[in-house]
C-alpha positions in Angstrom: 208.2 59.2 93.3 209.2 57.8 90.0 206.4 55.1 89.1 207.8 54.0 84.8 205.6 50.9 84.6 203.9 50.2 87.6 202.5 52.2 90.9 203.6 50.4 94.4 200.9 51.0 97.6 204.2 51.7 99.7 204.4 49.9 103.1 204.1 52.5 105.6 207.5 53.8 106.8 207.3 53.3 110.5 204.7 51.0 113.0 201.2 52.4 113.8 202.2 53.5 117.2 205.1 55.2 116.1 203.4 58.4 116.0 202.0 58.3 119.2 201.5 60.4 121.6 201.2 63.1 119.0 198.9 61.2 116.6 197.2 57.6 117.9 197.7 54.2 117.1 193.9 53.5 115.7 193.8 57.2 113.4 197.2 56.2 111.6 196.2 52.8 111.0 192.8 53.6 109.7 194.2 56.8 107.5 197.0 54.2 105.9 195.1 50.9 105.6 191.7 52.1 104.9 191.7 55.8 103.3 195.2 55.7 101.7 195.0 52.0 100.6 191.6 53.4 98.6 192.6 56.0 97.0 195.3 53.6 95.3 192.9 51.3 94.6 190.7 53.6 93.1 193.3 55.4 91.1 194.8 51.8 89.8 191.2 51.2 88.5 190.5 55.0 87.0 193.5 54.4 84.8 193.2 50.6 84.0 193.9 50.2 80.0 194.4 53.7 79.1 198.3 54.9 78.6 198.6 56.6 81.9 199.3 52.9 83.3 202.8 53.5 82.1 203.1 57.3 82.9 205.0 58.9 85.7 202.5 60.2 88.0 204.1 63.9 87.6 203.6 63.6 84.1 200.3 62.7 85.1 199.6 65.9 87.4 201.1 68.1 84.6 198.2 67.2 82.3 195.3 66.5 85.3 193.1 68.4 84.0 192.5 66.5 80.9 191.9 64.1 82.8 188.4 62.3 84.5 188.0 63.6 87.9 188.0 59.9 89.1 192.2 60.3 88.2 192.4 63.5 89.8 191.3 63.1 93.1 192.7 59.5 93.3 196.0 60.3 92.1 196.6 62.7 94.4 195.0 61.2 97.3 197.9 58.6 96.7 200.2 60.6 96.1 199.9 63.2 98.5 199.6 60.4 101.5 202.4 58.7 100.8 204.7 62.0 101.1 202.8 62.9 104.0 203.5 59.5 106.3 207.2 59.8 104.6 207.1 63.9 106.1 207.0 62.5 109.9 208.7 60.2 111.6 209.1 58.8 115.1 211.4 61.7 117.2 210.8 64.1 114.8 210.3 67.4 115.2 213.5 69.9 116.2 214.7 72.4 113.3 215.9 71.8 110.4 219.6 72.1 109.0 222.1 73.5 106.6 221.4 74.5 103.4 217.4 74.0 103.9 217.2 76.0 107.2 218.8 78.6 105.5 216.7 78.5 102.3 213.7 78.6 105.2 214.9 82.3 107.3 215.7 83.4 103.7 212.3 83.1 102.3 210.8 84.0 105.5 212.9 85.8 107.7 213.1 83.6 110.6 212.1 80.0 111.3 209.3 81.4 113.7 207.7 83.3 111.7 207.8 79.9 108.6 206.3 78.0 111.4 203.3 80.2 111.7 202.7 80.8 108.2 202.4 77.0 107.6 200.4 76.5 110.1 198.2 78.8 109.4 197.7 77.7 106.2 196.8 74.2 107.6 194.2 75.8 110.1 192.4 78.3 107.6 192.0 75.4 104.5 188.6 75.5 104.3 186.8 72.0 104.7 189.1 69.4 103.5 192.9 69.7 102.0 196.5 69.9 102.6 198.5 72.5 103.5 202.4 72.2 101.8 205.3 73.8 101.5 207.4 74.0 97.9 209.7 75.4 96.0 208.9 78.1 92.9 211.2 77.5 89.7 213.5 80.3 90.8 214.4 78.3 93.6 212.1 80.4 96.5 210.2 78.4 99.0 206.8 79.4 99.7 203.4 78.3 101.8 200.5 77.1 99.8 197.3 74.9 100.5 194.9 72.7 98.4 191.9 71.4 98.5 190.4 67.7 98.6 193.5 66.0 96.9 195.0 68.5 95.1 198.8 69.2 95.0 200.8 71.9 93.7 202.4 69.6 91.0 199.0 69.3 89.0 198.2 71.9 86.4 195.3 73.4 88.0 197.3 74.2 91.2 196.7 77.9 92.4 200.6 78.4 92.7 202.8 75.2 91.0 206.1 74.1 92.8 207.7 71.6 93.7 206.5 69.9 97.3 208.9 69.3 100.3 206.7 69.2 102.9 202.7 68.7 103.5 200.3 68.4 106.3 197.1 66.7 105.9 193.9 68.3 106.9 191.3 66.6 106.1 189.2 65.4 109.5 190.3 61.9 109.1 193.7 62.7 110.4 192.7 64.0 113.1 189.7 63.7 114.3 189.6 60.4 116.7 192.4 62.5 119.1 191.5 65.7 118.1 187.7 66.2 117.4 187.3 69.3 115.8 190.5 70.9 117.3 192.3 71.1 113.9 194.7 73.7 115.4 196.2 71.5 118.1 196.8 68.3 115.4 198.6 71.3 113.5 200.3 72.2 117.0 201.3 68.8 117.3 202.6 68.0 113.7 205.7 69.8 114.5 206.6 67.4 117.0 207.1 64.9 114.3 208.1 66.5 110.8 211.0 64.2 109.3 213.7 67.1 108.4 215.9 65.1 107.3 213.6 63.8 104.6 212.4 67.4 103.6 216.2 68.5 103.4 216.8 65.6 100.9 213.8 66.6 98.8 214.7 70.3 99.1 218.5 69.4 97.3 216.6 67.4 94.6 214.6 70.6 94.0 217.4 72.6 93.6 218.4 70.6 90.9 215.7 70.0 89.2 214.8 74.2 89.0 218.6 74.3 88.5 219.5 77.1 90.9 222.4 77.3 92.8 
């Protein structure tokens, strides 16, 4: 997401429904147009005349903790949603391809058992967060989680990397179809994860760690 001068609430990248049956009409809708729409908001406001109005928001997240907490947790909530919708799409799902599926058994031995970790990762974030996988600056892929809006491209970040795929865990994703049943929204995510879009991100990775 490069952002120079100005920060763009992207339209969302398919219809409401488009998700359905695996997540509902009314949950996206309300997630993009009411939770997502705010945190933008709210971020555009927490950085109105200061100089991070003309920063990259990566170069933002590599200095977030200097920042208010009002930029931290609004930057990444708009951040992290927009590459969230842009993870799914309508038809998703199936494995992914080439050079990422085999960047995927290599790190973790089979598909399978990547599956699992993620997923796991989604179902034991405690209260809110995101559960994501990146890529380390030697070019390994590994399984991480934040909480609230954190991402692993901010300097506070547990593990830093680079991002190429995320699941949002917070209740609000879920919760109209789901209840409390985080682990079958989880179940259900695979059904819809845009590979094609990870496998883009996962070649721009590569060259910006510069591995071969």
């Amino acid at each position: 997401m490069n952002t120079t001068k100005t920060f763009e609430f992207k339209a969302l990248p398919y219809a409401y429904d488009a998700l359905e049956p695996f997540i509902d009409k009314l949950t996206v809708e309300i997630h993009y147009s009411k939770h997502h729409k705010a945190y933008f908001d709210n971020f555009i406001n927490a950085i109105k005349d200061t100089p991070m109005e003309t920063m990259d928001i990566l170069d933002i997240f590599k200095s977030i903790s200097k920042y208010p907490a009002a930029v931290r947790n609004n930057s990444g909530g708009y951040f992290n949603h927009t590459f969230y919708w842009e993870s799914m799409k309508a038809h998703g799902g199936g494995l992914p391809i080439g050079k990422l599926a085999e960047a995927i058994t290599k790190s973790f031995t089979s598909f399978d058992e990547f599956k699992k970790q993620f997923s796991e990762a989604g179902k034991t974030r405690f209260g809110s967060g995101w559960a994501w996988l990146c890529m380390d600056d030697k070019g390994k892929l590994f399984i991480c989680s934040t909480p609230n809006q954190d991402n692993p491209l901010m300097d506070i970040a547990e593990k830093k990397g680079i991002p190429l795929l995320t699941i949002d865990v917070w209740e609000h994703a879920y919760y109209l179809k789901y209840q409390n049943k985080r682990a079958d929204y989880i179940d259900a995510f695979w059904n819809l994860i845009n590979w094609d879009e990870v496998a883009i991100r996962y070649e721009k990775a590569i060259k910006t760690v510069g591995v071969k």
